[in-house]
Structures are given as structure tokens and as C-alpha cells.
N, C-alpha and C positions, 0 to 999 in steps of 0.2 A: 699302707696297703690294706691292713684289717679291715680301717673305718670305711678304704672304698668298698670291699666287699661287702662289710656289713651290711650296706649300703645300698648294695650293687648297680654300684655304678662301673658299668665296663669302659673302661681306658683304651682299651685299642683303638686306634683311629683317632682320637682326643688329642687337643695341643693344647699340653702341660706348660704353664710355667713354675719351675721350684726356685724361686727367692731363697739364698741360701748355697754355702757354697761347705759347710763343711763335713767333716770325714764324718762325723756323728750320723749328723742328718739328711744335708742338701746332697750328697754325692751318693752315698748309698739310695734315697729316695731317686733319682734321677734315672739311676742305673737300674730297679727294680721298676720303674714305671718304661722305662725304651722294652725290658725284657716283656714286659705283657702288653706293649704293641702302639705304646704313645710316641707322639711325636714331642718332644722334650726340650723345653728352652731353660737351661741352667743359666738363670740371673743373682746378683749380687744388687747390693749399693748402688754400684758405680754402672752398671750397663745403661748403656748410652738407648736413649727412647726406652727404658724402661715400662712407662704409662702404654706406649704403643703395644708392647708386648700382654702385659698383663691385663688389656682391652678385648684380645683377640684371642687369650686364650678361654677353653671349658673351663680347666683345672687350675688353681692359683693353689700351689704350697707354698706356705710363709712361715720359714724356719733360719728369720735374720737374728734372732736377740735381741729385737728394737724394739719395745712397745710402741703399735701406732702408727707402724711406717707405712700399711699399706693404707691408702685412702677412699674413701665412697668414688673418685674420680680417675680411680687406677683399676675399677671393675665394670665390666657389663652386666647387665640383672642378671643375666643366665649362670653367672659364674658361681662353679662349686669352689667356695672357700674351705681349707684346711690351715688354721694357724697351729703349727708345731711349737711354737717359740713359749716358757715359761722364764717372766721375769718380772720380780719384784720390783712393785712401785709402788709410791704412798699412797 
């Protein structure tokens, strides 16, 4: 939420996807983006039409632990990217 405001990018009205399902990140992030007025698709791995989702939304949070999982083909150009996820690779 900082980097949105640094940013200011206002989220009300805006359809979020947060990739990310856990208590650290994906669920608190989820819950503070409905509270300032997005509209919020909490996806994981496994949600079904994924690509559909993370196409149509403004905001893609990506807070899976994967390096790599979202793809050039899972964004629209407009899309504001946030990857949360820190993980070592070679």
C-alpha cells in the first residue's frame, strides 16, 4: 500500500488481482486493498482461468514464492505490476 501511494496510484474503483494466498502477504494485502475501495480477486496457483483474470485486471499483486510464474502473456500493457515474492535463485 506505501509503494501505491508513493506512487499515487488510487485503487478505488480498480480490479485487483493478489496472486497469493497467505497470512503474511496475499490476505492482509487483499483486505487493505477492498478497505480503500478496490475491487479484489484473491487468486492462488490453482484458480481456474487464471490468465483471464490477471488480463482484465489494473493491479496484479504477485506474492506466490515462485520465481517467474507470472508471464508477459498473463498481463495487459496497462497493467500495474507489484511482485512481493523474495526468493533465491542461482
Amino acid at each position: 500500500m506505501t509503494m501505491l501511494k508513493y506512487y499515487d496510484i488510487d485503487v478505488a474503483g480498480k480490479r485487483v488481482a493478489v496472486i497469493g494466498r497467505s497470512n503474511i502477504v496475499g490476505k492482509p494485502m487483499a483486505l487493505m486493498l477492498i478497505n480503500s475501495g478496490a475491487t479484489v480477486m484473491s487468486c492462488n496457483s490453482k484458480t481456474p482461468n487464471l490468465i483471464d483474470i490477471t488480463r482484465s485486471a489494473d493491479i496484479i499483486i504477485v506474492a506466490i514464492g515462485q520465481p517467474g510464474f507470472l508471464k508477459k502473456d498473463m498481463v495487459n500493457e496497462k497493467s500495474i505490476i507489484i511482485d512481493v515474492g523474495s526468493t533465491f535463485v542461482d
